[in-house]
N, C-alpha and C positions, 0 to 999 in steps of 0.2 A: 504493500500500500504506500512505504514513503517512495517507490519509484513513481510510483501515480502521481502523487500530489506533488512530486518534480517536475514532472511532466508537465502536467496542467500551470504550475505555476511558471514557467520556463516562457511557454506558449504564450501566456498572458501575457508576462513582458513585453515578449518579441512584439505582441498584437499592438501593446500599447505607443511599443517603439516605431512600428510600421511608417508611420507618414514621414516624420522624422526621416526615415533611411531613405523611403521611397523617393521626397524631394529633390535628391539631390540629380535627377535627372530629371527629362521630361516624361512625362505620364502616359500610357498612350492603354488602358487596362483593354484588356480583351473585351467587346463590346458583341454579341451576338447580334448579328442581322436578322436570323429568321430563329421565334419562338422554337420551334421543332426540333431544333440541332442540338437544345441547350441539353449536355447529359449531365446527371446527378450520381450515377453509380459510382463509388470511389473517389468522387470531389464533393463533397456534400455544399459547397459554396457556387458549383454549377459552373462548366465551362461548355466551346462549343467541340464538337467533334473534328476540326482541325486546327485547333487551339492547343493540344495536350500532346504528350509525349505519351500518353495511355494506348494501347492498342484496342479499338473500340466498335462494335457493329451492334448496330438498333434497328431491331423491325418496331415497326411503329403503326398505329390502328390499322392504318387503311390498308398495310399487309396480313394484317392478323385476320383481318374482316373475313378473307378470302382465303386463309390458311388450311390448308388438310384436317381434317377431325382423325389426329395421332399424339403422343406424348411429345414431350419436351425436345426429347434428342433429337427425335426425327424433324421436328418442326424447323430445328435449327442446323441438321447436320448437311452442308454446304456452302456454308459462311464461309468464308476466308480463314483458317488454323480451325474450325472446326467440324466435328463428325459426330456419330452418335453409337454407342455401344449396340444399337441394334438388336436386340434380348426379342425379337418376334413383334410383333404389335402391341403387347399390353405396356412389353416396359424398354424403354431406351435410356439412356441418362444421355450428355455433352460429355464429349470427349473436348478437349483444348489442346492445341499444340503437342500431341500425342500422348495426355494424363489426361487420367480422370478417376471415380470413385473418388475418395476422399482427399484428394487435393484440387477438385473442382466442384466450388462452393457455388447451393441455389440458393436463392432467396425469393422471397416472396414479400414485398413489399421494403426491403431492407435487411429484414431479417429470415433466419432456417425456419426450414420447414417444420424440421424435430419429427421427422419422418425415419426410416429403414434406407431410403435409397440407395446411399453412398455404401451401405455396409456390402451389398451384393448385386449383381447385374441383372438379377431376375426379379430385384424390387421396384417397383414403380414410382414413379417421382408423384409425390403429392401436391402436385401445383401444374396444371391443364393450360394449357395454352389458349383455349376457348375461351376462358375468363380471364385474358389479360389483355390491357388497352394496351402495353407497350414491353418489351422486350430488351434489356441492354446486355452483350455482352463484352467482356474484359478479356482478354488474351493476354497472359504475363503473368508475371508476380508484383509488377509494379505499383499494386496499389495496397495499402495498410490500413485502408478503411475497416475490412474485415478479420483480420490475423490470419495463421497459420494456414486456417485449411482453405483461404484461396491463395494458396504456393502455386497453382496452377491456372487458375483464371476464377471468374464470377459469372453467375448466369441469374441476373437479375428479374422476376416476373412482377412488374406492375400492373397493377387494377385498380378500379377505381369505387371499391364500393366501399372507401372512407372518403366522400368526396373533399374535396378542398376549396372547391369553388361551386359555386349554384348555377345549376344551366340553365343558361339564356333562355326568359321564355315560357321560365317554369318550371318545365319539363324536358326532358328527353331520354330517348330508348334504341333500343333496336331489336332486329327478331330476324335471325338464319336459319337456314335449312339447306341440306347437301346430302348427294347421294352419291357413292361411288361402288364401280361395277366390278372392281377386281375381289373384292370380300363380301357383296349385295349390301352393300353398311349404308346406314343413313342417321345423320346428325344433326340434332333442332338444337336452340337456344334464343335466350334474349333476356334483356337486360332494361332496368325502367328507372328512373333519377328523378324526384318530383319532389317541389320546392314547398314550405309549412310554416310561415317567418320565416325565423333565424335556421328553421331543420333543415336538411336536406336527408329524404329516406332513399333508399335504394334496394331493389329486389333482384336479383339476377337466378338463370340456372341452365343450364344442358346436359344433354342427353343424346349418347349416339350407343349405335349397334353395331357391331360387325362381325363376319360370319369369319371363318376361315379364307385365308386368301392365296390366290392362285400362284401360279409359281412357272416358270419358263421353262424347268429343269429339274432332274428328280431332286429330291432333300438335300441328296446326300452327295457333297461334292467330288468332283474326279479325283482328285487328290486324296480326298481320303478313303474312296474307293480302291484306289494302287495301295496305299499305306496298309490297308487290312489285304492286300492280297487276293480285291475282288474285278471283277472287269464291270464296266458300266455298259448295263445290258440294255439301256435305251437312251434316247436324250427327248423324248418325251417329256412336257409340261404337265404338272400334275397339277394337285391344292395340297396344302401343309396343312398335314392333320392339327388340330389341339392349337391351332394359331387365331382362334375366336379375341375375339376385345368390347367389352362391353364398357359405360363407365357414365356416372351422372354426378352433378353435383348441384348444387342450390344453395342460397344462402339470402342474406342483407345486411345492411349497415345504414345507420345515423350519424351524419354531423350536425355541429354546432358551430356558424360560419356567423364570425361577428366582424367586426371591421378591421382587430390586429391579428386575426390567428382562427384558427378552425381547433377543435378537438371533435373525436369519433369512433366507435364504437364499431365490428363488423360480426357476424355469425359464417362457415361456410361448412357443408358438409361433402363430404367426398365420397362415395360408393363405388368401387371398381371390383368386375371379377373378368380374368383372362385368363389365356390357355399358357403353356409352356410348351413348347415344340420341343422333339429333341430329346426331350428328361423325360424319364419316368421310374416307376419305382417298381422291384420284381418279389414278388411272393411266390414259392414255391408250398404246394397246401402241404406236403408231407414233410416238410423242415423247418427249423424252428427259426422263427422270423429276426433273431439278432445273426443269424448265418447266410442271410439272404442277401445277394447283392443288392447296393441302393441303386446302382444305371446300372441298365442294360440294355439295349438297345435292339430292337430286332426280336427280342422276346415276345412268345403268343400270352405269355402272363402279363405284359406291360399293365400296368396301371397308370393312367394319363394324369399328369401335375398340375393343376390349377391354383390359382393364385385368387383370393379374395380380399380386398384391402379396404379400410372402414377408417376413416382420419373424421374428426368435427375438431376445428378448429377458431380462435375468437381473437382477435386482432383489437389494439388501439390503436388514433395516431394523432397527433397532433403538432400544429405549429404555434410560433405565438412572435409579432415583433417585439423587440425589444427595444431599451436605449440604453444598456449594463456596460459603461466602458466602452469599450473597442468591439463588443458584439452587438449585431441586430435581429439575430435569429435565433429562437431554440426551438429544436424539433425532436419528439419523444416518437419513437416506434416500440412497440411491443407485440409480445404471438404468445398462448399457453395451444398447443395441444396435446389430443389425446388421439395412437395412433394405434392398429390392429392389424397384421398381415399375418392372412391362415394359409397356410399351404396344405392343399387338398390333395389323397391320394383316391384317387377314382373318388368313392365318394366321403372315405374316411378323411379325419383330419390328422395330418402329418405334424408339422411344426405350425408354430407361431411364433411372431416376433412383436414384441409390444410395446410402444414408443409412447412416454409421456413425458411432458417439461413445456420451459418457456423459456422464449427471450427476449432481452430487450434493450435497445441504444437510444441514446441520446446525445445531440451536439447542437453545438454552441457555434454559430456563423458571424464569423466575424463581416462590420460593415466594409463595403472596397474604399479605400483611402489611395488615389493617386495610384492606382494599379496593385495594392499590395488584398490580397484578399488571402481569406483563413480558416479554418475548423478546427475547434477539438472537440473529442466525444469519448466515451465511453462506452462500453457494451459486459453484458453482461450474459450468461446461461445454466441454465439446467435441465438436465433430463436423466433421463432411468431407461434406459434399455433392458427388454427381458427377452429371451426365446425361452421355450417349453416343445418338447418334443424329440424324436430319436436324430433330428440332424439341426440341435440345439448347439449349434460348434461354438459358441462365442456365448459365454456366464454372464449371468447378470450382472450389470455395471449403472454406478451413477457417474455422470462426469458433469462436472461444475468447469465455468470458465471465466475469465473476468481480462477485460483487456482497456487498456486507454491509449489513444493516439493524438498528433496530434499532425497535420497538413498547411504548408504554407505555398505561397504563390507568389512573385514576384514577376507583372509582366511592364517592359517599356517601351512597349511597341515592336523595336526592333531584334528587341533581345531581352530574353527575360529566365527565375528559375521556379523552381519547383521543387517540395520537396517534403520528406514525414518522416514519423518516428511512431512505432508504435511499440508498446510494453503489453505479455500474456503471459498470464497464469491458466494452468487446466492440469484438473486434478481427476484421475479416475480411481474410483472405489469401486472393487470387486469381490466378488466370492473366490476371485481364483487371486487376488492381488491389489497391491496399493499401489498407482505413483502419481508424482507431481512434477511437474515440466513449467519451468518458464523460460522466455524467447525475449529477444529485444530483435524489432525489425527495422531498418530503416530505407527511406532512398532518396535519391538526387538527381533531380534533371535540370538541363542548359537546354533552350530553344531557341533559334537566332529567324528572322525574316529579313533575308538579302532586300528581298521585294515584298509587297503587300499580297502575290501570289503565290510567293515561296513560303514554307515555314519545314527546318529542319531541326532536330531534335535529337539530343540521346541521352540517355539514364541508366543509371544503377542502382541498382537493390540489391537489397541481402534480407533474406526473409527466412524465420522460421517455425516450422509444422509440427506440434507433438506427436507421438504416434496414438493410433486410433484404439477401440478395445480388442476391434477383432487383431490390428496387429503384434498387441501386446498378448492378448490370454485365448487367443481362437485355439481350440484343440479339438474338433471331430470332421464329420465330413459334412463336403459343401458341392453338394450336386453340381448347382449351376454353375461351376465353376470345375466338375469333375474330380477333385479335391480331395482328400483329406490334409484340412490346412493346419497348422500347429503354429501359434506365437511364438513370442519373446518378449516373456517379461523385463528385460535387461537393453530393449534398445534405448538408445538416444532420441534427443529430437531429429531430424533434419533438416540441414541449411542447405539455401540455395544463392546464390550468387549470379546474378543475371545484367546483361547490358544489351542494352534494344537498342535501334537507333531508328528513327521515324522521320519519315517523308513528307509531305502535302504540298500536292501543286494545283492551284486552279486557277483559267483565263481563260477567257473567253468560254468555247464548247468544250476545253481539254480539260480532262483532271487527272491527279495520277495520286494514289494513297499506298506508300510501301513501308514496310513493318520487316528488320532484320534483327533475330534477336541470337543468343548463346547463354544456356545459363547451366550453372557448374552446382553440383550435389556433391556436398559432401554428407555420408551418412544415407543414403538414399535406398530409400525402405524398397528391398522387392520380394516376391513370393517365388522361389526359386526349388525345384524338386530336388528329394535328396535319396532319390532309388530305390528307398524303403516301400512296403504297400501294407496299409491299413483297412478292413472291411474292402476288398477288392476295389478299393481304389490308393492311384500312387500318393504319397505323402510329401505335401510342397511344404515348406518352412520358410518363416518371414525372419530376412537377414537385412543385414548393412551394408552397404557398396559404395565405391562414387560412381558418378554419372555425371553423363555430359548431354546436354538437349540444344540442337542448333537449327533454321531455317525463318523462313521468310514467307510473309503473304502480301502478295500484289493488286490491286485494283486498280482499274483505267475506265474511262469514260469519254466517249466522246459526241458531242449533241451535231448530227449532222445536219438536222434540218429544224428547225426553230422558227414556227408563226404565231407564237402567243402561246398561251400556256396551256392547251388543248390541241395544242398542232403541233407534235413534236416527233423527231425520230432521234434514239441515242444506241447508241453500239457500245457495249462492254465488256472487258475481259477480264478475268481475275485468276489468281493461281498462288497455290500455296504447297510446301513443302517443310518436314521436318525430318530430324536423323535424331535418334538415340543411341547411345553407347552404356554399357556398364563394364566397371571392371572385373565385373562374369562373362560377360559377352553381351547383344543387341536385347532391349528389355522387349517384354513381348507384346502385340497387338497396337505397334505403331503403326497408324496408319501411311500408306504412300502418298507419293506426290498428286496432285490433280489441277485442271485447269477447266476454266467454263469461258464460252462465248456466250453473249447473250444479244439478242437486237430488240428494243423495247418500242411500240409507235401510241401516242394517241392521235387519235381523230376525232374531235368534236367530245361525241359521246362514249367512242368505239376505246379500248385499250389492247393491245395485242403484244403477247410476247413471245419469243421462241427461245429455247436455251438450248444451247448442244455442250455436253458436261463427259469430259474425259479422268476416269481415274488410274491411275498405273497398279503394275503388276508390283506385288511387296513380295521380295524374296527373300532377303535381309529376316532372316527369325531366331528366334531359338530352339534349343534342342530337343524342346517339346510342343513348336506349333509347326502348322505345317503353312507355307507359303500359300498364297491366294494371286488369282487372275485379275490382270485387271477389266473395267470395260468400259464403255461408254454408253450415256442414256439420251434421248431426243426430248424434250418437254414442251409444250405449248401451252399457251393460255390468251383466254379472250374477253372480253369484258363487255356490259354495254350501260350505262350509269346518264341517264338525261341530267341530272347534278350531282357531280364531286362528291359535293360536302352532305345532302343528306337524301332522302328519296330510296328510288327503288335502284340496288344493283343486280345483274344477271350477270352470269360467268358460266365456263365452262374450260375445264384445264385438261389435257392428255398428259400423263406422266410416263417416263420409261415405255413411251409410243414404241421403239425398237423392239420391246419384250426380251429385254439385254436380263443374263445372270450376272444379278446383282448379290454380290457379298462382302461386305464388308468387315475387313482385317482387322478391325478396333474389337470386332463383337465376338463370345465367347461360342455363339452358334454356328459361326460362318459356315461351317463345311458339315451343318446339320438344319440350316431354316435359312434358304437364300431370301434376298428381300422380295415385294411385290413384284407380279411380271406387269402386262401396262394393261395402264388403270385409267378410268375415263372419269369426271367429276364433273357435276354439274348444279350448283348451287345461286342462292338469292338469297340477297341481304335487305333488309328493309330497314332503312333510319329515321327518325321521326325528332 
């Protein structure tokens, strides 16, 4: 605690000192042209998306509006450094720059879910993309907003059912519906904001179905077909058995919207049940059920694994201005839930996993004084993990966390820095152990503007991650993963050391946004097999390494044709690449390089896109995955919207129109649940 209150009082100084320093140049603070750009994730004092040294991609309404009815990873996995674990249709997570599970942090409105996800790939992220107005993602380590466990990036889901402001009017809503032909799935929603005085309430909810979905190619990939010794006796399109997705949620919220600050109140509940492709569980009727293998695959006894997942969840939030010193803002985020994942064996119940806790942060925005602008905050958590059942590999654990940071900004137009420090503590208590871990993170960026076009940048951080429960105290088997995984109570944290360097050009029609990073692990946590076999599966052990992460993501844009802002045509390209190293050898399920063309038009009313999306072949593995093909997918989309802003929209999207075998090297099914073959979607959005 007296590191904190060094902290905090360190910052306040600095804050007080700010103008002071700042004068001594000309002023020129980074000034946002257009509302929409302004991002908050990881700068709580808001800057624009080529203003920062951050590495940053935001889908934002009017993409979500029109987004696939799928989980989180999928929704996002094609960004630029991003992909998606791929786990079948129920559950996906982000991948970031080739990490993910518990070094790639979601959040939901600011704060965790206090969900299962990160623990395993077969657990579903409890925050939907149907009910978020905006999307931010973080690629790096560079930001200390959140501590440790975003070492690998942030995946931010904003919604709006604490409102903040009152809509124009009154009122306003919306209401979707979408049908898609490759799993017969079809998905409602809508959402309603309506003004009481000072209230503003809000009711939202969705609801989609989907069946099992098609597949271009049998299950089971060629590769691992030769691996077992077998020949592939068709290339035949099937449907992936046990690949069903079901999922609704509903919920509301009140604010109290006065003239310096809003506070708010929200309820959401989550209901999800899907299939597991791939896993199942073998009973043999004459042997005793602890001698029976957990995967088998190919067995006439399989029992099919389903997943049923139950979160309600209650959120506050609030702003308020201020005149305290050198700050003008304070904004309180808080989450308690309570969360339930059954794993079902046919119709028995296998495991469960039970996630309860809350969290919650708070910061303090400093006012902009002559370009110098600020935050400090604190955060706070707890929760209680349990599983109960025969593949309960990970003991029941509390883990309490408690962190304070603090973020400065120094911009002068031409040249300006950036820069944090943030202090954690995180304590887990177990049945199988105790430990305690504190981290001091900090970083440093320089950004210089040659020209009012140019802005180039680069930074360093050093950040670090305690380890998790399952890293520290897992010991039994972990299907989804094929597993029998075994901790260590004796690891370290690990630190990462990272240096980006960032691009932004825009003039006239051209833009160009490139992102070159390298960041160095010392201590770096991997699940590594050690040739033993447990309950007929091999025995992986979580050890320490160093590690090396190096590559780059590209974006270009160029508007060829420009008559107003409904008459446009723009051509894009983007591409992104990473390489991992450990000093065991290549870590597993990095994804390969990939590159997309894109040509985008409106016309009046009309919007039309086409994407042609290449991914390469990853051969690069280790000694227990087996390489993957690459491929490439054709996409289309159309649009037809009489007004932009609110009214009736119609669409219709072709996806993976080629019917390409899609598998993706990040995910633990690849060469057991290829993705969708091609799928036709056709939806209407109504805004009011």
């Amino acid at each position: 605690m007296r590191h904190v209150q060094t902290l905090l009082l360190t910052t306040s100084i600095i804050a007080v000192g700010a103008p002071a320093l700042a004068q001594s140049g000309q002023a020129a603070p980074d000034q946002p042209t257009r509302v929409e750009e302004i991002v908050i994730t990881g700068v709580p004092y808001g800057v624009t998306r080529r203003a920062t040294t951050l590495a940053l991609e935001v889908l934002d309404e009017e993409e979500l509006a029109t987004a696939p009815p799928a989980t989180l990873g999928d929704v996002v996995n094609g960004l630029p450094g991003v992909r998606s674990t791929s786990f079948a249709a129920g559950a996906s997570r982000p991948v970031i720059r080739g990490l993910a599970g518990p070094r790639v942090l979601v959040l939901n409105n600011g704060v965790g879910l206090i969900d299962a996800s990160a623990l395993s790939p077969d657990h579903q992220v409890a925050a939907d993309p149907a009910d978020a107005s905006r999307i931010e993602i973080l690629r790096g380590p560079s930001t200390l907003a959140y501590g440790g466990t975003a070492i690998g990036g942030v995946v931010n889901v904003i919604d709006d059912r604490i409102p903040e402001e009152a809509p124009e009017g009154g009122f306003d809503g919306r209401l979707s519906a979408q049908t898609t032909s490759v799993d017969d799935g079809w998905a409602v929603g809508g959402g309603l904001a309506a003004v009481a005085g000072p209230l503003v309430f809000t009711l939202e909810g969705q609801r989609r179905e989907a069946g099992d979905y098609d597949i271009p190619a049998p299950a089971e990939s060629r590769r691992q077909l030769e691996a077992e010794g077998e020949e592939l006796e068709s290339l035949k399109g099937t449907t992936l058995e046990n690949s069903f997705s079901n999922l609704s949620t509903y919920g509301g919220g009140v604010s109290w919207i006065g003239g310096n600050g809003f506070v708010g109140l929200s309820v959401r509940r989550t209901e999800s049940d899907y299939g597991v492709p791939g896993h199942a569980h073998h009973h043999e009727e004459d042997e005793d059920h602890d001698d029976a293998p957990l995967f088998a695959p190919g067995d006439e006894e399989e029992e099919a694994v389903t997943i049923d997942l139950v979160q309600t969840r209650y959120d506050v939030r609030g702003g308020w201005d201020l005149n305290w010193g050198p700050f003008e803002r304070l904004r309180i985020t808080g989450g308690f839930a309570d969360y339930q994942h059954t794993e079902f064996e046919g119709d028995q119940v296998g495991t469960q996993f039970l996630s309860e806790g809350w969290e919650g942060r708070a910061e303090l925005v400093q006012a902009p004084q002559d370009g110098w602008r600020g935050a400090v905050g604190v955060q706070a958590l707890r929760r209680d993990l349990d599983a109960v059942g025969d593949e309960a590999y990970v003991p029941q654990t509390q883990v309490t966390e408690f962190g304070a940071f603090a973020l400065q900004r120094l911009d002068r137009g031409r040249f300006g820095v950036e820069g944090g420090l943030r202090l954690d503590s995180r304590e887990l208590d177990s049945v199988a152990g105790q430990r305690d871990f504190s981290n001091v993170s900090g970083s440093l960026g320089l950004f210089f503007r040659p020209t009012p076009d140019w802005f180039v940048g680069v930074s360093v951080a050093r950040n670090g991650r305690a380890p998790t429960e399952a890293e520290l105290f897992a010991d039994g088997p972990h299907v989804a993963t094929r597993a029998y995984e075994v901790g260590d109570a004796s690891l370290d944290s690990e630190t990462v050391t990272s240096l980006e360097g960032t691009l932004h050009f825009d003039r006239g029609p051209f833009s160009l946004d490139l992102h070159l990073f390298h960041a160095r692990y010392d201590g770096f946590i991997d699940l590594r097999p050690t040739g033993a076999e447990e309950d007929e599966l091999p025995v992986f052990a979580y050890v320490q390494t160093d590690a090396e992460f190096s590559g780059f993501e590209a974006e270009t844009a160029y508007r060829l044709w420009d008559e107003g802002e409904r008459r446009t045509l723009d051509l894009e390209l983007a591409a992104d690449y990473v390489r991992g190293s450990t000093d065991l050898g290549p870590p597993a399920r990095i994804p390969p390089w990939s590159i997309a063309a894109r040509a985008e038009m409106a016309l009046d009313s009309w919007t039309g896109r086409l994407e042609l999306r290449e991914v390469g072949e990853q051969d690069r593995v280790t000694d227990f995955e087996l390489p993957t093909d690459g491929y490439r997918t054709l996409n289309a989309f159309l649009s037809w919207a009489p007004d932009p802003e609110q009214g009736l929209l119609i669409y219709v999207e072709g996806r993976n129109l080629n019917d390409a075998e899609i598998r993706e090297h990040a995910s633990f099914l690849k060469d057991l649940a290829p993705s969708p073959g091609r799928n036709v979607r056709v939806g209407v959005v109504y805004r009011f």
